[in-house]
C-alpha positions in Angstrom: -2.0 4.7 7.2 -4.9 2.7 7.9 -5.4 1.7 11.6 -7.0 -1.5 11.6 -5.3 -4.6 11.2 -8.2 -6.1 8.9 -6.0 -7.3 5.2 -7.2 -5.5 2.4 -7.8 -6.0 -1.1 -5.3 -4.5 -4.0 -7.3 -1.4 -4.1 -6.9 -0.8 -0.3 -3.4 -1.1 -0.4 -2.7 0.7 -3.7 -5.0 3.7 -1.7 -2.7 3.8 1.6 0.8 2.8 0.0 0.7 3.9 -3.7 4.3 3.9 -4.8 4.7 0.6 -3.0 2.0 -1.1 -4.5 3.1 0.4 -7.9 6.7 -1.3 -7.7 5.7 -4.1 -6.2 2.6 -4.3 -9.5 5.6 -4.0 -12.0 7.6 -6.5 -10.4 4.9 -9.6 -10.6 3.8 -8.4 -13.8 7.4 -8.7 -14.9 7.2 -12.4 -15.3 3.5 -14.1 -16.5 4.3 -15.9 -13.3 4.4 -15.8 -9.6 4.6 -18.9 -7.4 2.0 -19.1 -4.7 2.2 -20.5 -1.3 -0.6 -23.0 0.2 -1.4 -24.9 3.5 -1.8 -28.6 3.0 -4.1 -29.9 5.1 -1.5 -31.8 6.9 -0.1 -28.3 7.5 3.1 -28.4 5.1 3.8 -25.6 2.5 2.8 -26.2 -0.9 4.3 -24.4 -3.6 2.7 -23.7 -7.5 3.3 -21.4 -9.8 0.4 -19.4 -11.4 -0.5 -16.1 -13.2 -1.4 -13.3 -10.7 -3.1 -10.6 -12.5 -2.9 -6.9 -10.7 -5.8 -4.8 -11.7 -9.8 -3.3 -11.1 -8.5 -3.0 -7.5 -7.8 -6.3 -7.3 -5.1 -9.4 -6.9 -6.5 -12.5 -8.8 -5.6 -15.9 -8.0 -7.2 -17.9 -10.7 -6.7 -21.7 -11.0 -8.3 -25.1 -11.5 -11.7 -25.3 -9.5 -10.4 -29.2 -8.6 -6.9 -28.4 -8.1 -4.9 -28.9 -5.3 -4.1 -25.4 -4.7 -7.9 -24.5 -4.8 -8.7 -27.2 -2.1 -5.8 -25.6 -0.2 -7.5 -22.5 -0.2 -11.1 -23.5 0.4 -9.7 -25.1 3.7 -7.5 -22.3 5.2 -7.2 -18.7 3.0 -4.1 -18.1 4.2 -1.3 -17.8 1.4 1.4 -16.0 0.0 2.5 -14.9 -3.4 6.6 -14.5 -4.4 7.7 -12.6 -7.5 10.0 -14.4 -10.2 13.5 -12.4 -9.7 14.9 -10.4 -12.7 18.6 -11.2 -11.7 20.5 -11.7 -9.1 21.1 -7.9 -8.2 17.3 -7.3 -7.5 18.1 -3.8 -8.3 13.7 -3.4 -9.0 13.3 -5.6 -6.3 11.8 -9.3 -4.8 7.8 -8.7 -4.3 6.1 -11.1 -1.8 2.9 -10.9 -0.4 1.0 -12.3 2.4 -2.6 -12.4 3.4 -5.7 -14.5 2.5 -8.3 -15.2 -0.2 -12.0 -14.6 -0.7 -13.7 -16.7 -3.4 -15.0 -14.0 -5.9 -18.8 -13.2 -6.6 -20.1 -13.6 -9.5 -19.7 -9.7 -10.2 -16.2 -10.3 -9.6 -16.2 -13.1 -11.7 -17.3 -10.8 -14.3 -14.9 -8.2 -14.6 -12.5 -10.8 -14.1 -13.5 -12.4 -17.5 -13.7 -9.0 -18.6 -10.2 -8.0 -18.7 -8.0 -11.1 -19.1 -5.7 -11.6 -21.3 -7.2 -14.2 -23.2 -10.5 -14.8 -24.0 -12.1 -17.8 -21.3 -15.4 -19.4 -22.6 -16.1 -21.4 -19.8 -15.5 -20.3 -16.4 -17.3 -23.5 -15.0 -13.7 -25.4 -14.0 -11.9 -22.3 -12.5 -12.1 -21.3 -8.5 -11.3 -17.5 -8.8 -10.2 -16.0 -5.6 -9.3 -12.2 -4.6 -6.6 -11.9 -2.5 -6.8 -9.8 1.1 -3.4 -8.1 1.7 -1.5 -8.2 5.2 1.4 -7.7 4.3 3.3 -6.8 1.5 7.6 -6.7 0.9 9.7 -5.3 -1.5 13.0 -6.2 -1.1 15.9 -4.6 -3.3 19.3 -3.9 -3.5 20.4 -0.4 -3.6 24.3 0.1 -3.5 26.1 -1.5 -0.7 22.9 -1.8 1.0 19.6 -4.3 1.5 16.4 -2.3 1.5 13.0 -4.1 2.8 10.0 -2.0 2.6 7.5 -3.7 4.2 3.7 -2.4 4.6 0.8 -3.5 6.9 -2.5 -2.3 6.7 -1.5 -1.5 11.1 1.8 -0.8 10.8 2.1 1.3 7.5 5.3 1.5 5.9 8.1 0.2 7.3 12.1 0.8 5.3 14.7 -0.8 7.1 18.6 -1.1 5.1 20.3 -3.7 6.0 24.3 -3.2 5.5 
């Protein structure tokens, strides 16, 4: 368990709450989608959908350098990322995420480029963010039974089943 209370990147999390983080990975890599929540500036939730891309120790949140979401972003980091569901039993689980962004460096930038899934021959109208985890939910069904896992980078691990 990590005691600060400081998010922390994929790789962090992956480090302090492996089999969490390695569910949770196989659940938004499920779908080529998540959907991805933003603060308007007049403080309302914006919803979007969006590839998020787990790997080199890293969440990426790639989009539009002049989108909406991005300007979102740029004016308060805060988000949080949902997981398409498979079916209504969530027998492998409902992934969300919560934390906030950091634009990427260009080294970032790099490996990001590096391993996508398609080839991108100009980055120039992307905003590429890395996301910084505070918390992070799996939520399943296992029997009769609701089970939330949720992690903090304070708290650690946290299972609660709900009847």
């Amino acid at each position: 368990m990590n005691a600060t209370s400081d998010p922390v990147t994929w790789g962090g999390f992956a480090a302090t709450c492996g089999d969490l983080a390695k569910r949770m990975q196989q659940r938004f890599e499920s779908h080529l989608h998540a959907v991805m929540a933003t603060l308007r500036a007049d403080g309302s939730p914006r919803m979007s959908g969006m590839e998020a891309p787990i790997r080199d120790g890293h969440l990426w949140l790639g989009m539009g350098r002049n989108s909406t979401k991005a300007a979102d972003l740029r004016r308060d980091p805060r988000f949080g990322l949902h997981s398409a569901p498979e079916s209504g039993e969530l027998q492998s689980g409902d992934a969300r995420i919560e934390g906030e962004v950091a634009p990427a460096d260009a080294s970032e930038l790099e490996t990001f480029l590096r391993g996508h899934h398609h080839e991108i021959d100009d980055a120039t109208p992307m905003a590429l963010f890395t996301a910084r985890i505070a918390r992070a939910v799996l939520v399943r069904v296992e029997g009769h039974h609701l089970v939330v896992e949720t992690w903090t980078p304070a708290g650690g691990l946290v299972e609660r089943r709900v009847a």
